[in-house]
N, C-alpha and C positions, 0 to 999 in steps of 0.2 A: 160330714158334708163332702161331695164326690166333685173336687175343683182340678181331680188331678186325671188324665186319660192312660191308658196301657195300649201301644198300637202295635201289633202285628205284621208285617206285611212281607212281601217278597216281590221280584220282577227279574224275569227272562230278558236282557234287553244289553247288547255288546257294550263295556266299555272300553275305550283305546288306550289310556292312560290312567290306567288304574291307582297309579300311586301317586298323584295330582288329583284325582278324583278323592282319595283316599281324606289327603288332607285337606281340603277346602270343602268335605263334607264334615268333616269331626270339627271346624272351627264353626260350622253352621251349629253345629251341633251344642258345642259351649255356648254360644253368643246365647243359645236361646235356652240355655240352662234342662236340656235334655241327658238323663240318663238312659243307660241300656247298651244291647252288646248287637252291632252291625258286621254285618261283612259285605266285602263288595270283590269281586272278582271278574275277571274278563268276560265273564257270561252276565253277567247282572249284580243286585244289591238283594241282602235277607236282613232283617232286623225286627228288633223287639226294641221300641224306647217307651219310657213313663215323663210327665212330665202335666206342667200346666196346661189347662185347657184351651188356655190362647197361645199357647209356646207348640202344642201339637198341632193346630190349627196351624200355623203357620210353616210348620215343618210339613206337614203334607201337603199346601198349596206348593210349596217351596221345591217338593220330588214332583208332583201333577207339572210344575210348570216345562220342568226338563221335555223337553220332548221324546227322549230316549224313556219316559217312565212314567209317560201322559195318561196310561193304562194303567197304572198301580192300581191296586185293591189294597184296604186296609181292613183289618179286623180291629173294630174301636169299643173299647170296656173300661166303663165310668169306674174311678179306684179313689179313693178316700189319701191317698201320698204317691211319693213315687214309688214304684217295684221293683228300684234298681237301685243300689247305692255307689257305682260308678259308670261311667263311659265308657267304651271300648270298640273303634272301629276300625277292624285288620284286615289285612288283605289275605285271601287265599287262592287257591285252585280254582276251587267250588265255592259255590251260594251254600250248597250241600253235599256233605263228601260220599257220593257216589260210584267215582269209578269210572264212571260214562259220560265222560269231557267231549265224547263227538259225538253223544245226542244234545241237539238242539231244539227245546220243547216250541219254540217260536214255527219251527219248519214241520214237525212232527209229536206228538203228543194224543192222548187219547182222550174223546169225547167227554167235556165238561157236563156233569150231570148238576142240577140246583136240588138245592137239600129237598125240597116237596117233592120234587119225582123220584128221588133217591126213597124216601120213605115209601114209596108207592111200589117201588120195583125190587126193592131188596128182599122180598117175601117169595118172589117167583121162582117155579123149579126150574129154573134154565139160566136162572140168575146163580154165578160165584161170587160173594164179597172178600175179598184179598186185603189182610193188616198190611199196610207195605211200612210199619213202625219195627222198631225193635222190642227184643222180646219184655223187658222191663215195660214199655208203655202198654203194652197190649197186657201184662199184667196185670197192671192199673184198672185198665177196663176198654171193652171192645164190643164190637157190634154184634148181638146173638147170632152164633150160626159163622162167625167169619173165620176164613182161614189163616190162621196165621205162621211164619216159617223160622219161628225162634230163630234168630238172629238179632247179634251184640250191637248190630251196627248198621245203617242203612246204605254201607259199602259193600255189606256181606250179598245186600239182597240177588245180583245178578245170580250168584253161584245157589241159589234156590231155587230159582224161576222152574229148574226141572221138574220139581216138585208140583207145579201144576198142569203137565203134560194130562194127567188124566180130565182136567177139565178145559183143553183147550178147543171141545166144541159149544161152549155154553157160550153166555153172555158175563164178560169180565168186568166185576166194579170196583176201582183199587180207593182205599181210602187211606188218610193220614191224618196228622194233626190240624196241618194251617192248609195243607194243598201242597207247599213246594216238595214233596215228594214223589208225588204222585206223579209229576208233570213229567219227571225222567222214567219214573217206575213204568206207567201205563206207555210209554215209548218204546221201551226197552221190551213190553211183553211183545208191541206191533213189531217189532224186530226179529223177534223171535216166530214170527208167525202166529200168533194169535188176532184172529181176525175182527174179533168184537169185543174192544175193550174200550171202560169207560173209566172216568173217576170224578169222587164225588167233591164238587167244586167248592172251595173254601175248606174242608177236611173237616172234622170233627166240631172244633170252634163255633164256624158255619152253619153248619147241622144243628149244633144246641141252641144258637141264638135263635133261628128262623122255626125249630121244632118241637122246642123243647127236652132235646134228647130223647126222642122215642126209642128204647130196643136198644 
């Protein structure tokens, strides 16, 4: 029986006090007998918690209500326990360690594609799909046709981006896991001067739940 939820989520969104944020989230966090590993840093919160289905319920009314994170997205999968066997919410640098602490996906970021138009466009010849994961995930399994830049780490990825100099006249669509990658990845190509870049919104997770993982 599936009484227990697995949530995903991330958010772009300043905090001032992160280490008062830090802990008066983690006590929300016990009260309501949540597992799983958060971070929250001066740019926003990334977390993964498992927990009761009335205990996640209330933990995402609880981040909706913030105004700073009223916009959250959650990725939410029915799980039979929890998927975490402790707590853990640290503060860092990053939501995710990239590198690129002065892009701002809130001010600049590249066009949110929804997983049904992503299946529709990913087959065109003017279309590039870009891994922006590390080499290990895209081992695992990636989208037919896509390119990826073997790299250990998604800190590495800036020092790649060369590598798609030969396709910086097509149409760019970065994917990842959950999304929060992408949001600095496909920034950092517009930086770079690439003038048509997309990515595909909610990342993989996304994709499978709305498509069934086609390709």
């Amino acid at each position: 029986m599936e009484d227990y939820l697995i949530l995903l989520y991330y958010c772009y969104s300043p905090i001032e006090d992160v280490e008062l944020f830090r802990k008066t989230h983690h006590q929300f966090c016990i009260d309501h007998k949540l597992l799983g590993r958060i971070i929250v840093a001066e740019e926003g919160i990334n977390g993964s918690v498992s927990g009761l289905k009335a205990d996640c319920d209330k933990y995402m009314a609880h981040l909706k209500a913030d105004p700073r994170f009223s916009h959250i997205q959650f990725k939410i999968e029915p799980h039979h326990a929890h998927a975490f066997q402790k707590l853990h919410v640290r503060v860092k640098n990053e939501i995710v360690h990239s590198g690129l602490r002065h892009i701002d996906p809130n001010k600049k970021t590249g066009r949110h594609i929804e997983p049904e138009d992503f299946r529709k466009l990913k087959d065109q010849e003017d279309v590039v799909i870009v891994d922006v994961r590390s080499d290990y995930e895209s081992a695992v399994g990636k989208f037919k046709d896509a390119i990826t830049l073997d790299i250990a780490n998604f800190r590495d990825f800036p020092a790649k981006v060369n590598e798609l100099e030969p396709h910086k006249g097509k149409k760019i669509i970065t994917y990842c896991t959950g999304g929060i990658k992408c949001e600095k990845a496909s920034a950092y190509l517009l930086e770079k001067g690439f003038k048509n870049v997309s990515q595909l919104h909610g990342g993989i997770i996304n994709y499978s739940h709305e498509t069934g993982g086609e390709d």
